[in-house]
N, C-alpha and C positions, 0 to 999 in steps of 0.2 A: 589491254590497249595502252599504247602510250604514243602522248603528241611531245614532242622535244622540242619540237619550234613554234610557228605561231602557225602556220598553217594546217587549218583544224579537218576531221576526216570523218568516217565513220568508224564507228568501235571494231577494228579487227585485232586478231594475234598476229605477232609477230612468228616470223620460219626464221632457222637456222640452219647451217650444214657444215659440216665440219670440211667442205672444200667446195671448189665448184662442180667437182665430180658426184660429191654425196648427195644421198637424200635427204633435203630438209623438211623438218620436222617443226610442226607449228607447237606452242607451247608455250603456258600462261605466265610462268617465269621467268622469259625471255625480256619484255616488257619491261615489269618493274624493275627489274640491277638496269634497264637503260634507264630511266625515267630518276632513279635515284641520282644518277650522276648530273641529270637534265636539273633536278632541283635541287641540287647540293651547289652548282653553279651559276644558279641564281642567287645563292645564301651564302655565297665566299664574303660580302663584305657587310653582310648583316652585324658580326659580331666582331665588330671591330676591338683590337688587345685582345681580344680571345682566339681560342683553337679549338673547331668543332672535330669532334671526334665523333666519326661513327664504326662500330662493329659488325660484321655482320657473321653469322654461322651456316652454313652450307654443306650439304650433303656431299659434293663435291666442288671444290673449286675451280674446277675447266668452265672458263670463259668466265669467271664471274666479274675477274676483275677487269678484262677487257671490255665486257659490257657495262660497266658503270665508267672504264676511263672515257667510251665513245660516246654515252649520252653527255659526259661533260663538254670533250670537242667540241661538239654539236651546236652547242648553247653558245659557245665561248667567239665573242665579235671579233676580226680583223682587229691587230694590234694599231692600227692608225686610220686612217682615211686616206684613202689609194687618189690623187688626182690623174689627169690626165697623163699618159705615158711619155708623150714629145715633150710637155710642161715639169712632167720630174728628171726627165733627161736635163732638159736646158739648164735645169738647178743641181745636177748632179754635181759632185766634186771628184775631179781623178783621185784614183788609189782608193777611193770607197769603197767597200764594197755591196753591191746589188743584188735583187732576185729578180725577173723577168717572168712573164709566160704569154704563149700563143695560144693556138690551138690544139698542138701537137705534143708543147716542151714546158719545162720549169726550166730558165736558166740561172743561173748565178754565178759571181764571178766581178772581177773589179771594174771597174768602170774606168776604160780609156778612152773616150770619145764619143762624139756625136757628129758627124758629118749631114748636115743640113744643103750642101751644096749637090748630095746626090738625091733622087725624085724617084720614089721616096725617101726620104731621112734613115741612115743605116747608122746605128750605136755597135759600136766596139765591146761587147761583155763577152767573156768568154766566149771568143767567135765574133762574126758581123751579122747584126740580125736586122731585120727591117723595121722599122718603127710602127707602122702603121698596119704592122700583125701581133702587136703583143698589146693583150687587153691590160693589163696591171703593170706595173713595177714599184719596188719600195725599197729603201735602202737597208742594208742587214749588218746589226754589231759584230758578227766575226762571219769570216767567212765559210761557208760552210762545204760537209765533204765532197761532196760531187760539184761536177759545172753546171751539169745539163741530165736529165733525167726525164720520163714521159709523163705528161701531164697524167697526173689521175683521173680513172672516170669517174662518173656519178650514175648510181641505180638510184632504183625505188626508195631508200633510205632518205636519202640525200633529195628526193623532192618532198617526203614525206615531210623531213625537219625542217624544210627551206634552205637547207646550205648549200642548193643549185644555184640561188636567184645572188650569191654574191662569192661564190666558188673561186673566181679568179683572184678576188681582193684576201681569200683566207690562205692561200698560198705563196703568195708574195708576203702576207704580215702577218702571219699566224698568231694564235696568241699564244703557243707553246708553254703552257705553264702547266703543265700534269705529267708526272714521271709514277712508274709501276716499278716495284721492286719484288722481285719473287725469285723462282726457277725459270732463270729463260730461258730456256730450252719447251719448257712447258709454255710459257708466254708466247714465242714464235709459234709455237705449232697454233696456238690458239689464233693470230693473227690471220691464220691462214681461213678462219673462219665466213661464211657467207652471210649475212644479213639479210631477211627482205621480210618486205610488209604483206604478211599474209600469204598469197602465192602467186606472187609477182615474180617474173620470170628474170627480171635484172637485179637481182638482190647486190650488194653493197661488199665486197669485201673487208671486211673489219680492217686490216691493214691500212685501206684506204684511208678510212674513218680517224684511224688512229694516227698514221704518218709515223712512226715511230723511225728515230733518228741514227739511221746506218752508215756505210761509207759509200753508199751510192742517191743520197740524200742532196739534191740540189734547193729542197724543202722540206720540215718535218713539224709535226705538232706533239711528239709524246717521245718520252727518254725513258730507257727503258733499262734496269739496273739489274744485275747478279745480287740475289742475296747473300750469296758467299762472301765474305771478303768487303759486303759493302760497309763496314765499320770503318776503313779507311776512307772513306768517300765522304765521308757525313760532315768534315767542317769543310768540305767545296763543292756543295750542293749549290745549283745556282739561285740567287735571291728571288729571282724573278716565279719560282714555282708557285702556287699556288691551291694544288693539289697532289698530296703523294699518297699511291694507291699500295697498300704493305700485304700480298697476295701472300697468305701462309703465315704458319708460327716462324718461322725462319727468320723474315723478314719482321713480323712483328715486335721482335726482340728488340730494333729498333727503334721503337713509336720514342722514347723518351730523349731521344738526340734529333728528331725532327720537330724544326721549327716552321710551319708553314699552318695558313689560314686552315685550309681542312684535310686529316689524314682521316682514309678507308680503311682500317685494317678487317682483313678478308682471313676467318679460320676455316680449317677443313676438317668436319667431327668425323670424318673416315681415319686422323688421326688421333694419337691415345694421349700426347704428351699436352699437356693444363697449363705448363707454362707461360706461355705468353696471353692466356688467358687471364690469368692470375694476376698477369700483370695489370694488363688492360683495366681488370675489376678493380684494384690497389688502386688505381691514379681515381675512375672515375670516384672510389670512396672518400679517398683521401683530400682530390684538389678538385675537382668535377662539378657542375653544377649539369644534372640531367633534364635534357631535353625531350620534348616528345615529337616523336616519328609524325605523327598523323598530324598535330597540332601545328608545331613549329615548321615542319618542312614538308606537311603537307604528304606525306607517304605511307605507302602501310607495306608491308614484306608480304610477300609472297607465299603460298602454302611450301613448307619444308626450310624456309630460311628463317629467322631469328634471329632479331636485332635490337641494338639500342644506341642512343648517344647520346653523349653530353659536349658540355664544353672544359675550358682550362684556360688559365692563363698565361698568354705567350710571355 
């Protein structure tokens, strides 16, 4: 069982499916990698100067780190308070840039106008839209890759955690601060995965959950990195992160050049190489002050995972 939001339920397992075609499969470790990421971003600003590290060891890594990046989503509030749409217009500035949404779109795109003189009120953002059909809008530091793209739906997941009851305000102002770094190639496939509460018939595409940031993005919640080659990447990571999820020894190699409040590193004992374990172990010895799973953050791992974490000084 796991509740991610505040809206409380009875103890069921979570299903999975490796698409909307497969069969999903209930399963007691589904849960807790979501429920970790749900309590690890309640604990981002617990240890303030410090950097919680947690480890985890896994039989396989397929979806592990996708479901700990969605139970953090999950958790994580709109980056501002959304007012009314006609009352953010009227304060809009041209050449800003904006995200919108209806019932149908996510738009985004710069702000050229407001025409109040037409019944209803139509705003100029990428395209002419009506005012008084876009539930949200909030203004956006750069503009992002797409104008216009289809609103995401919400299943069973999304009422389960409550991020129905404010869905339109987390797509306009997401809090986008969780980047995964692995094999993406293995990462996308995983996105492709299905969610649902027990055997609820509208389960959640992970995708959704995650919003991960493409070229057809008119909004996203998660950044999603190559581990290859991501050594160049590491002094223009954006500040704003707040969780980096390090899926593999690949990526792990990097834990000691990221600075952000809490890194996941995710191993996979299907492989044979100790190194970035060794590492991991090194820091916790050397600079670590160990924390307990159950205690401190409230969690316990799952049968066949193994875990631990500490913290460090940023």
């Amino acid at each position: 069982m796991v509740e991610a939001g505040a809206r409380p339920g009875p103890a069921v397992l979570l299903s999975l499916a490796e698409s909307r075609d497969a069969e999903p499969i209930r399963s007691p470790w589904i849960g807790p990698l979501l429920a970790l990421g749900t309590r690890l971003s309640r604990k981002a600003q617990t240890y303030s100067g410090r950097q919680l590290i947690v480890a985890l060891s896994v039989p396989s890594r397929e979806f592990a780190a996708v479901l700990v990046g969605t139970g953090w989503t999950v958790c994580r509030p709109p980056a501002e308070t959304i007012t009314d749409p006609l009352i953010r217009l009227r304060e809009a500035l041209p050449g800003r840039n904006y995200r919108a949404v209806n019932a149908t779109h996510v738009i985004s795109g710069r702000f050229q106008g407001l025409d109040e003189s037409h019944r209803p009120p139509r705003v100029t953002l990428a395209g002419q839209w009506a005012v008084d059909r876009m539930a949200a809008v909030a203004p956006v530091a750069e503009a992002d890759p797409a104008e216009k793209m289809p609103r995401p739906p919400l299943g069973s997941i999304g009422r389960m955690t409550g991020v129905d009851r404010d869905w339109e305000r987390r797509l306009v102002a997401p809090a986008a601060d969780v980047a995964i770094v692995g094999t993406k190639s293995w990462i996308l496939d995983d996105l492709e995965g299905v969610l649902a509460r027990g055997d609820d018939a509208d389960g959640d595409a992970i995708e959704t959950l995650l919003l991960p940031k493409t070229d057809k993005s008119a909004t996203w919640f998660t950044r999603i990195y190559s581990s290859a080659g991501f050594g160049e990447q590491l002094a223009s990571l954006p500040e704003d992160l707040n969780l980096v999820i390090l899926d593999g020894q690949a990526a792990i190699r990097y834990l000691n050049g990221i600075l952000v409040p809490v890194v996941v590193c995710i191993f996979d004992r299907s492989v044979a190489d100790e190194t970035a374990a060794e590492q991991v172990v090194q820091l916790r010895n050397s600079r670590g002050a160990p924390l307990s799973l159950a205690s401190d953050l409230g969690w316990a791992a799952p049968t066949g995972v193994e875990a631990f974490a500490f913290t460090v000084a940023l």
